[in-house]
N, C-alpha and C positions, 0 to 999 in steps of 0.2 A: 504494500500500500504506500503511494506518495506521502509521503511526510507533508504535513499542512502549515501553512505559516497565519497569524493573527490578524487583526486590521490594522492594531497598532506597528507590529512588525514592517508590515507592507509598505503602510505612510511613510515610515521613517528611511526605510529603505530607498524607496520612489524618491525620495526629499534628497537621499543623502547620492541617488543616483548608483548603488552600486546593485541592481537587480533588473532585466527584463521581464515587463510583462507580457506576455501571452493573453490575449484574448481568445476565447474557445466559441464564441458566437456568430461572431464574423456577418459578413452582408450586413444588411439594415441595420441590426441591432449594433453592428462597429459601428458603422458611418454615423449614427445617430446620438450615440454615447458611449466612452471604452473609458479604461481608466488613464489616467497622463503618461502620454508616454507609449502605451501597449503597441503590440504590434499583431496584426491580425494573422491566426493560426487555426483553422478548425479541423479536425478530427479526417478526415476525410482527404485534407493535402497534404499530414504530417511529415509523410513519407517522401514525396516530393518536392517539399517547401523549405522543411527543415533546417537544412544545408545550408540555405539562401539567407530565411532569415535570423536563424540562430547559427553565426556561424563559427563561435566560442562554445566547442561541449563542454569548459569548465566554470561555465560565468553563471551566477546565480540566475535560476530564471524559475518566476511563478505563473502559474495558468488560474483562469479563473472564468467563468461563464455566469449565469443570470442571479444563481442562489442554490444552499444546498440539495434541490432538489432536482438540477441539473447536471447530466452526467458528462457532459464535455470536457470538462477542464480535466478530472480524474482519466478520459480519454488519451488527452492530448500528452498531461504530464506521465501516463503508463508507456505512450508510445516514444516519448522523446528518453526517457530513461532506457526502455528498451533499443534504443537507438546507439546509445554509450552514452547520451549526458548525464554530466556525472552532479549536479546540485539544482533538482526540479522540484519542487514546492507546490502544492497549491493551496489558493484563497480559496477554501470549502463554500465559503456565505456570501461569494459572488458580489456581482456591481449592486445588486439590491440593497444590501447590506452597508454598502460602500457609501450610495446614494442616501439613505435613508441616517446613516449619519453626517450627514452633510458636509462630506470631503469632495474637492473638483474633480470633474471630468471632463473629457474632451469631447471634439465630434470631427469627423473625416471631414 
């Protein structure tokens, strides 16, 4: 199981810059809101995206999709670890969570 990181975690991380995000929703739901920074990843391109846009397998990187009843993010950080990265994360309680405590986000 991917190891999870907090929302405190995340911010401070995003703020201090040493962590990629992964967004696992991708289309509309990127373009429309992602968290600062993310870089669009969904389940589906992992395989052939990966490379391109994670192209550090040692660099911190967390995935994350709508909220914990979203299996994407757990998707994406299963395949890129299965891939050789070696420090995948995920934000279990998603941009909902993110959102709802009123930290920014971006939009495409």
């Amino acid at each position: 199981m991917t190891p999870l990181i907090t929302r405190d975690e995340l911010a401070a991380a995003i703020e201090g810059g040493t962590v990629t995000v992964v967004d696992a929703l991708g289309g509309e739901y990127y373009a429309r809101q992602h968290l600062p920074g993310a870089v669009e990843l969904i389940p589906a391109d992992v395989d052939a995206r990966a490379a391109t846009v994670l192209p550090d397998r040692d660099a911190a990187i967390v995935t994350y999709c709508s909220n914990p009843a979203c299996p994407n993010s757990g998707q994406v950080a299963d395949r890129l670890l299965a891939l050789g990265y070696t420090n995948v994360r995920k934000y279990r309680e998603g941009i909902q969570d993110w959102v709802e405590a009123g930290l920014p986000t971006a939009a495409a």
